[in-house]
MIPAKOL-282594 format. One line per 10 residues: their letters; for each residue x, y, z of C-alpha. Coordinates in nm, 4 decimals. Layout:
a> X Y Z; ... .
***
This chain:
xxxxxxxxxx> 8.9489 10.7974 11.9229; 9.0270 11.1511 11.8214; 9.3260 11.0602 11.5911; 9.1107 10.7784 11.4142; 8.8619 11.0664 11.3575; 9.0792 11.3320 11.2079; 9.2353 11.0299 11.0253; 8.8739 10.9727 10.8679; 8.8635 11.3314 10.8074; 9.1483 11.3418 10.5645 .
xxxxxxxxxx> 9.0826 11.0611 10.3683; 8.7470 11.1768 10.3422; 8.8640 11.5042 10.1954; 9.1339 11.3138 9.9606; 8.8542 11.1210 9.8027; 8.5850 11.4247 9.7997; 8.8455 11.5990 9.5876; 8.9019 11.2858 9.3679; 8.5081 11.3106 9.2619; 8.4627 11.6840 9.2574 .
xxxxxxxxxx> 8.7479 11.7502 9.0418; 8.8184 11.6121 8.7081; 9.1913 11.8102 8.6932; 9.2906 11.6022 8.9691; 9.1619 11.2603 8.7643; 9.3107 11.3648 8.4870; 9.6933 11.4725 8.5281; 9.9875 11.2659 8.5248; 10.2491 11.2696 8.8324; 10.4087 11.5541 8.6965 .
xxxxxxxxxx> 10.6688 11.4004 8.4349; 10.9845 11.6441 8.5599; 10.9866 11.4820 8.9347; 11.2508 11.2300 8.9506; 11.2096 11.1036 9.3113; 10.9507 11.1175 9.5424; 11.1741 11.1331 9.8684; 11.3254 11.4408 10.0053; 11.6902 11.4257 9.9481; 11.8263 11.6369 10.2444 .
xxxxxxxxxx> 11.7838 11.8903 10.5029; 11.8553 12.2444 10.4778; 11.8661 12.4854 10.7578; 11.8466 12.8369 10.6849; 11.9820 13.0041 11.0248; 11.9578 13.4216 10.8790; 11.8405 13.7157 11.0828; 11.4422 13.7322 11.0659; 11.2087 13.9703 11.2039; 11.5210 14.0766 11.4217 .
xxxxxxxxxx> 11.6163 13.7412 11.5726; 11.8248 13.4840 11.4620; 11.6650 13.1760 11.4418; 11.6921 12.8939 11.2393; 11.4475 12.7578 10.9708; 11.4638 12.4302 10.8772; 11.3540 12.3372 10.5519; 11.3528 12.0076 10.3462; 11.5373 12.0350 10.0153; 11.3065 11.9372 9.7646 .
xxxxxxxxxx> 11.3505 11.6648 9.5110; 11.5216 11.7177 9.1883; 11.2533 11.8728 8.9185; 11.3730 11.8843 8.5030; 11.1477 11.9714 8.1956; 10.9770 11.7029 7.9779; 11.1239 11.6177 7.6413; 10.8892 11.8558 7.4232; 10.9063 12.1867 7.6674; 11.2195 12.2478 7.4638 .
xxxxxxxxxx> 11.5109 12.4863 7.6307; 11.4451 12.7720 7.8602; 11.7934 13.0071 7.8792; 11.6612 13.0876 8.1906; 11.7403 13.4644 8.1621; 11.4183 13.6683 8.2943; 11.3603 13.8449 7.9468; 11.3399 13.5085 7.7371; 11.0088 13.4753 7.5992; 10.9145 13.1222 7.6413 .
xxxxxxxxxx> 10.8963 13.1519 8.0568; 10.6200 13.1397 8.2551; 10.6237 13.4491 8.5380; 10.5125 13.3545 8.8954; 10.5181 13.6699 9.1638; 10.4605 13.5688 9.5324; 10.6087 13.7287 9.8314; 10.7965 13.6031 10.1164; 10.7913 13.7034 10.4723; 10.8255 13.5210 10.7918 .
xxxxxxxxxx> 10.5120 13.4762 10.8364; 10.3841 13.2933 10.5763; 10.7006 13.1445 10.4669; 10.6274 12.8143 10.4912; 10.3253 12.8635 10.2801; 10.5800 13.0554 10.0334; 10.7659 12.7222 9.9876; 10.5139 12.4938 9.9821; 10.3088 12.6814 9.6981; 10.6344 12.6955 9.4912 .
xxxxxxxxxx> 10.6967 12.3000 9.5811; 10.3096 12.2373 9.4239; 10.3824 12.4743 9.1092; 10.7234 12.2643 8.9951; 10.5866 11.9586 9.0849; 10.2823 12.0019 8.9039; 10.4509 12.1619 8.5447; 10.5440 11.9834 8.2471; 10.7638 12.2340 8.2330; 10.9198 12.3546 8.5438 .
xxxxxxxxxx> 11.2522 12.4810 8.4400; 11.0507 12.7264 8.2405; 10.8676 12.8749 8.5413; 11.0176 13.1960 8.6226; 10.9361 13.3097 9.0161; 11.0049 13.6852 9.1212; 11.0387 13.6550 9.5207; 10.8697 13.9754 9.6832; 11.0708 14.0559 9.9637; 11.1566 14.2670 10.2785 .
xxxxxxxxxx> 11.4100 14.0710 10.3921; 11.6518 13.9961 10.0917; 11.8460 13.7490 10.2715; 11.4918 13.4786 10.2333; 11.6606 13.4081 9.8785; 11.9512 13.1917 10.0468; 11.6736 12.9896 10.1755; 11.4789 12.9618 9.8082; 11.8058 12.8371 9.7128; 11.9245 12.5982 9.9115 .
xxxxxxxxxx> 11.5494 12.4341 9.9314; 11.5081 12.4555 9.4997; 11.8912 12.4328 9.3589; 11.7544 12.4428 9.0277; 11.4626 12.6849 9.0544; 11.4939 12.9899 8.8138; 11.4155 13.3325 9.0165; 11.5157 13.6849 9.1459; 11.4821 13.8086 9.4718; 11.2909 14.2123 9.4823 .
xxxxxxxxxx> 11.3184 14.4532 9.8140; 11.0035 14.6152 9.8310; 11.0746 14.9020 10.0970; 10.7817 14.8659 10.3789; 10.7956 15.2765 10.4138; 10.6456 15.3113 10.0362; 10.3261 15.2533 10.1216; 10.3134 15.2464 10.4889; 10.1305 15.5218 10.4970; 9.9039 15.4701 10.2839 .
xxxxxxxxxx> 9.7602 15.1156 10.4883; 9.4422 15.1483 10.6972; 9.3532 14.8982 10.9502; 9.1684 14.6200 10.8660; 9.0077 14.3271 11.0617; 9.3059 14.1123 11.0531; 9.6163 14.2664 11.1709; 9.7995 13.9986 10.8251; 9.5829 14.2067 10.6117; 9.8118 14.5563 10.7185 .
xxxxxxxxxx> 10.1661 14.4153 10.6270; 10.3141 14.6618 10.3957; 10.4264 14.3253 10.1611; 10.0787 14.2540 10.1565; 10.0722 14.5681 9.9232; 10.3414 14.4632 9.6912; 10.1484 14.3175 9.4229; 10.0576 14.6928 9.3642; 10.3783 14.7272 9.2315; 10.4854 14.4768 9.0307 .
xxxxxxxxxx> 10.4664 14.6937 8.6983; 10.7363 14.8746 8.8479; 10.9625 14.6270 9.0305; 10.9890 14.3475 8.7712; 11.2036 14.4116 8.4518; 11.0381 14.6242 8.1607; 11.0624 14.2903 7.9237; 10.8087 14.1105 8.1777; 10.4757 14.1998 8.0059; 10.2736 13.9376 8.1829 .
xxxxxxxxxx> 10.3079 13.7772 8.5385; 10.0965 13.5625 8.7548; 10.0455 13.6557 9.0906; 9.9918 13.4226 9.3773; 9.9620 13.4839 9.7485; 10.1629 13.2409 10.0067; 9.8478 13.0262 10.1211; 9.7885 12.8273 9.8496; 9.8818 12.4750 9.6090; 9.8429 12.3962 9.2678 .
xxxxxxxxxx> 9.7358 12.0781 9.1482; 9.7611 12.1572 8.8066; 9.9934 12.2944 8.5398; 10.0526 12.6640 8.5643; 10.1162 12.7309 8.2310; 9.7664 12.6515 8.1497; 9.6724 12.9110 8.3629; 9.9791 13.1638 8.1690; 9.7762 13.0486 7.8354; 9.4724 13.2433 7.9656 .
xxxxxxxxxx> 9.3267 13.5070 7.6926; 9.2511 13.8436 7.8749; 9.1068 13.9598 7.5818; 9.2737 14.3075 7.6215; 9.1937 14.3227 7.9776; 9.4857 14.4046 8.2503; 9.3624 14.1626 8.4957; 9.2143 13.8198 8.4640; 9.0590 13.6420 8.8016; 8.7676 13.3986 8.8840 .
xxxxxxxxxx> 8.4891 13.6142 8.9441; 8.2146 13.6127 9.1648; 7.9105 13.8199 9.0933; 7.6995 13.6284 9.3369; 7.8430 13.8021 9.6733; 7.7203 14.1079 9.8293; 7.9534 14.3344 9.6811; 7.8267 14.6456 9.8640; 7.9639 14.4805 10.1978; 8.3363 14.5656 10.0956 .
xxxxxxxxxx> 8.2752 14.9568 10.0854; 8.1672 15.1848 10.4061; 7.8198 15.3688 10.4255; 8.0108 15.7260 10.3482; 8.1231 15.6060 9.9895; 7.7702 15.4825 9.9172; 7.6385 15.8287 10.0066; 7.8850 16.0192 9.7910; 7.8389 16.0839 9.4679; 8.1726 16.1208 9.3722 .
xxxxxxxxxx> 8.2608 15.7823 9.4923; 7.9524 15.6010 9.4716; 7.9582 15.6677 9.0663; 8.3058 15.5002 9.0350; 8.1110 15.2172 8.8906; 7.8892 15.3407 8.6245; 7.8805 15.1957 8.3720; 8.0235 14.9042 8.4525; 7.8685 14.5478 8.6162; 8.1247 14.5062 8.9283 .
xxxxxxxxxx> 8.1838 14.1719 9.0869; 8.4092 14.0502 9.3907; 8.7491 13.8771 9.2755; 9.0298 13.7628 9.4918; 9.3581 13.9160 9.4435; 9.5776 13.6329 9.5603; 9.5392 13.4778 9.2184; 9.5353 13.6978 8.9191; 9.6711 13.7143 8.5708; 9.8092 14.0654 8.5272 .
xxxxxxxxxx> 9.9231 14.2225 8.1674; 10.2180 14.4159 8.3173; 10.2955 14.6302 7.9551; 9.8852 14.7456 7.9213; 9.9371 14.8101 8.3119; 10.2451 15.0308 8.2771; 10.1173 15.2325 7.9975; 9.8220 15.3031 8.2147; 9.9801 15.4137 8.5257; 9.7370 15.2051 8.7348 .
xxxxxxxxxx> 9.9642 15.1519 9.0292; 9.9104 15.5522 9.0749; 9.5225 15.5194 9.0393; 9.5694 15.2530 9.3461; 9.7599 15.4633 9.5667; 9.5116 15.7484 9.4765; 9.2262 15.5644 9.6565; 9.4520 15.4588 9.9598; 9.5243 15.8238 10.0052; 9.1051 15.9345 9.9527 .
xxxxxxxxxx> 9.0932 15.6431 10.2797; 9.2884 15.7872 10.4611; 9.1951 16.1234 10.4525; 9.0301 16.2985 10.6953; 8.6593 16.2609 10.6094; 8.6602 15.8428 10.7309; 8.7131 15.6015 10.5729; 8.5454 15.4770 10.1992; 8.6211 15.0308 10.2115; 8.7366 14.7746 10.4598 .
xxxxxxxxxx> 8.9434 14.4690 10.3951; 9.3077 14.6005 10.3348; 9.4234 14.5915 9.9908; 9.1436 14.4248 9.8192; 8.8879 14.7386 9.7912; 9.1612 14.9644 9.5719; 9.1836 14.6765 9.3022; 8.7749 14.6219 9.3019; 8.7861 15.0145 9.2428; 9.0002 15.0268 8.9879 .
xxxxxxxxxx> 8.9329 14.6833 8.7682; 8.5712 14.5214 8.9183; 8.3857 14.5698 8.6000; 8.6456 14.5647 8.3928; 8.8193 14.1778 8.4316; 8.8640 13.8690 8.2523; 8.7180 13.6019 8.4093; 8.8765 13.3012 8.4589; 8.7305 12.9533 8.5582; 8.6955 12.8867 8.9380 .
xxxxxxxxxx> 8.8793 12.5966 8.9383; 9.1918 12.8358 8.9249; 9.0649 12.9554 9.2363; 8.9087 12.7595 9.5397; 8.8988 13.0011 9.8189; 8.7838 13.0422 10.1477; 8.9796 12.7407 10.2903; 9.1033 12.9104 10.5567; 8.7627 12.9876 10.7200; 8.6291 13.3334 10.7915 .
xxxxxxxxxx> 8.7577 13.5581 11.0714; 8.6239 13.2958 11.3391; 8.9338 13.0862 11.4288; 8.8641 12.7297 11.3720; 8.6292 12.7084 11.1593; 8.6306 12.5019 10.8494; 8.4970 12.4981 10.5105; 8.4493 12.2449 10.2276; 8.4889 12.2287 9.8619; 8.3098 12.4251 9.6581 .
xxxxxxxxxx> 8.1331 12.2219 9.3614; 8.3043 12.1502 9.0205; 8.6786 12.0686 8.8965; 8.9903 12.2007 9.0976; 9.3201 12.3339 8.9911; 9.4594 12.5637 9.3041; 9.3405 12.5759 9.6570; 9.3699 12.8894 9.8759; 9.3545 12.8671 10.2174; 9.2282 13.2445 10.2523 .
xxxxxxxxxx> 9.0696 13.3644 10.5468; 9.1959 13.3368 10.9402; 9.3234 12.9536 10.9124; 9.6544 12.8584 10.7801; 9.6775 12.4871 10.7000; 10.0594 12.5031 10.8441; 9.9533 12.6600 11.1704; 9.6450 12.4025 11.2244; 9.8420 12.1026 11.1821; 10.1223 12.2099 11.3601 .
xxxxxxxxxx> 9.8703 12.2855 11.6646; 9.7162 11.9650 11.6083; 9.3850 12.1028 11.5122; 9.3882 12.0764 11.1488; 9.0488 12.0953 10.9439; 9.0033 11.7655 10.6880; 9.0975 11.9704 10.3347; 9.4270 12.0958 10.5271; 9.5066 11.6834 10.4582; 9.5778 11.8638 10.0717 .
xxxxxxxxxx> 9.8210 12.1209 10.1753; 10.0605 11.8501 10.3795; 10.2010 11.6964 10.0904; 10.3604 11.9726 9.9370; 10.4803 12.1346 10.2873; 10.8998 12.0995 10.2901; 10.9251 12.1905 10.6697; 11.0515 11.9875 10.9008; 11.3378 11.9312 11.1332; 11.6930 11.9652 11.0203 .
xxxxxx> 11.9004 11.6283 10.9845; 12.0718 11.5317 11.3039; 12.4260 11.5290 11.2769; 12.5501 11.2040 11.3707; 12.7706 11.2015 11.6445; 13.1608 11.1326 11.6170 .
***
C-alpha cells in the first residue's frame, strides 16, 4: 500500500542517517529540553501578505542552559552569545520556526543563542514570541525598496524576494558590538550544537562556508562576463569554488571596515545595466564575486544541501556521504509543502520532528 511504502521510506532515511553520520551517534538529547510534549497552542492571527489570516503554531517546550554554560545577560552586546541571523517571511515561515526549534533543542546552551529575525513584516515577532517565551532575539525591518532595484530575475520566482537579499546587509542592520553572526536561511535543521559551528577559526577571512570546488563553477556566470575582460579577470589570482550562502559564518567588524555590502550592490547594478546580464541564480553570484577564492572552508557536515531537489518539482535526493550536522532543503522542494501535499520525499521524515505547526487547540465548548 502506498502509506506502508512512504512509511518504509522514512525509516529507511532515519536509519541511513544513523550510519552516515557519526554527529547524530554521538550527541546527547540536548540537556536544556525539559519535556518532549508540546505544551500549548498558539495562534498568531496578524495581517500577512495583506490578509488576515491566522497561523497556528505549537508553543514549543520549555528550553534552559546546562549547568557549565554559565549566565548569559541576554543583552545583544554581551560577549559570551552565540549570533544566529535568519529571516522571516510568509513564505517560508514555517521553515523559520522549525530551524530555530532544531537550533535550541540541539544547544547545550540555548539561552546563550542570540537570533536577529530579518523581517518585512515586523509584526512576525509576536509570533517568535508566543511560540519561544524564553528565546533571546530582536526583530530588524529590512525595507523591500532598498534593493528592489537592484534584483534580476532568476529561475525561481523565491530566489527574487527582496528579503532574500538581506543577508547583504547584516553589517549594517545588526548592532556595531555584533562582530560575528551566523547566517542561516529558513529551509533547514540542525542536529548538532551551533556553537560548535560559532567556534569556527576563519583565519582572518570574512566568510567561512563548506566549499565545493568540484562543481562547474563557470555555469553560475553568463557567456558575456566570460568574454569580458574586465569581468572575466575578477578572479585572478585567486582558486574560486561554489559555496552556499544559506549557511555561512560572517566576521561582521572585518566586513564593515571593508565596505563589502557596497562591493555587492556594485555588481547587482553592472547586472542590471544595459549591456545583459553577467550571472544567474539571484543573490548567490554577487557573494561568489566578491569572496569565492577568498573563504574559509568549513566541513560539509555543516552543510548538507540539495535536499530540496533541483528546479524539477518532485524530485528527491539522498544523503551525501560522511557525518551530518545541518540539513538544507535547498532547491524547488520544501519538506513543509511535500508533506502537507502528501507527497513527501523519505529525508523530509528529518525535518517533521522539529516542525511546530499544527492546528490551534479547540476551545472546549461551554
Amino acid at each position: 500500500m502506498l502509506w506502508a511504502a512512504r512509511l518504509s521510506g522514512f525509516l529507511s532515511a532515519a536509519m541511513l542517517m544513523v550510519v552516515l553520520s557519526p554527529s547524530l551517534q554521538s550527541f546527547p538529547p540536548a540537556e536544556a529540553i525539559r519535556s518532549s510534549q508540546f505544551d500549548s497552542h498558539v495562534r498568531f492571527p496578524g495581517q500577512i501578505a495583506g490578509g488576515a489570516r491566522g497561523l497556528p503554531f505549537r508553543r514549543a517546550p520549555s528550553f534552559r542552559n546546562a549547568a557549565d554554560c554559565g549566565n548569559a545577560t541576554g543583552n545583544v552586546c554581551d560577549p559570551s552569545l552565540v549570533h544566529i541571523a535568519i529571516t522571516l517571511d510568509e513564505g517560508y515561515l514555517r521553515g523559520s520556526v522549525a530551524a530555530v526549534h532544531s537550533v535550541v533543542q540541539h544547544a547545550m546552551c540555548p539561552e546563550s543563542v542570540f537570533f536577529h529575525f530579518l523581517v518585512s513584516d515586523p509584526s512576525l515577532g509576536d509570533l517568535v514570541r508566543a511560540v519561544f517565551p524564553q528565546l533571546r532575539f530582536k526583530v530588524y525591518y529590512f525595507d523591500p525598496a532598498r534593493v528592489r532595484g537592484l534584483i534580476s530575475s532568476s529561475v525561481r520566482q523565491a530566489l527574487e524576494e527582496p528579503l532574500n537579499y538581506a543577508r547583504n546587509y547584516l553589517a549594517d542592520l545588526l548592532e556595531p558590538c555584533v562582530r560575528r553572526v551566523i547566517y542561516l536561511d529558513s529551509d533547514l535543521v540542525l542536529v548538532d550544537d551551533v556553537a560548535k559551528l560559532w567556534r569556527t577559526d576563519l583565519g582572518g577571512r570574512t566568510v567561512g562556508a563548506p566549499e565545493y570546488c568540484h562543481a562547474n563553477f563557470t555555469k553560475y556566470f553568463t557567456d558575456r562576463f566570460w568574454s569580458e575582460e574586465q569581468f572575466a579577470g575578477t578572479f585572478e589570482g585567486r582558486r574560486p569554488c561554489y559555496f552556499n550562502t544559506g549557511v555561512m559564518v560572517l566576521d561582521l567588524a572585518r566586513w564593515r571596515r571593508a565596505g563589502y555590502t557596497r562591493r555587492i550592490e556594485r555588481w547587482m547594478e553592472i547586472q542590471k545595466s544595459p549591456p545583459g546580464r553577467i550571472y544567474e541564480l539571484g543573490s548567490l553570484p554577487p557573494f561568489l564575486l566578491v569572496f569565492a577564492g577568498q573563504v574559509a572552508a568549513i566541513e560539509h557536515r555543516w552543510n548538507q544541501h540539495g535536499l530540496g531537489g533541483d528546479n524539477i518539482l518532485g524530485s528527491c535526493r539522498d544523503l551525501h556521504p560522511g557525518p551530518v550536522s545541518l540539513l538544507h532543503w535547498s532547491g524547488s522542494g520544501k519538506p513543509w509543502a511535500r508533506l502537507g501535499g502528501g507527497r513527501p520525499c523519505p529525508l523530509d521524515a528529518l525535518w517533521a520532528p522539529f516542525d511546530l505547526y499544527g492546528p490551534a487547540a479547540v476551545e472546549p465548548s461551554r
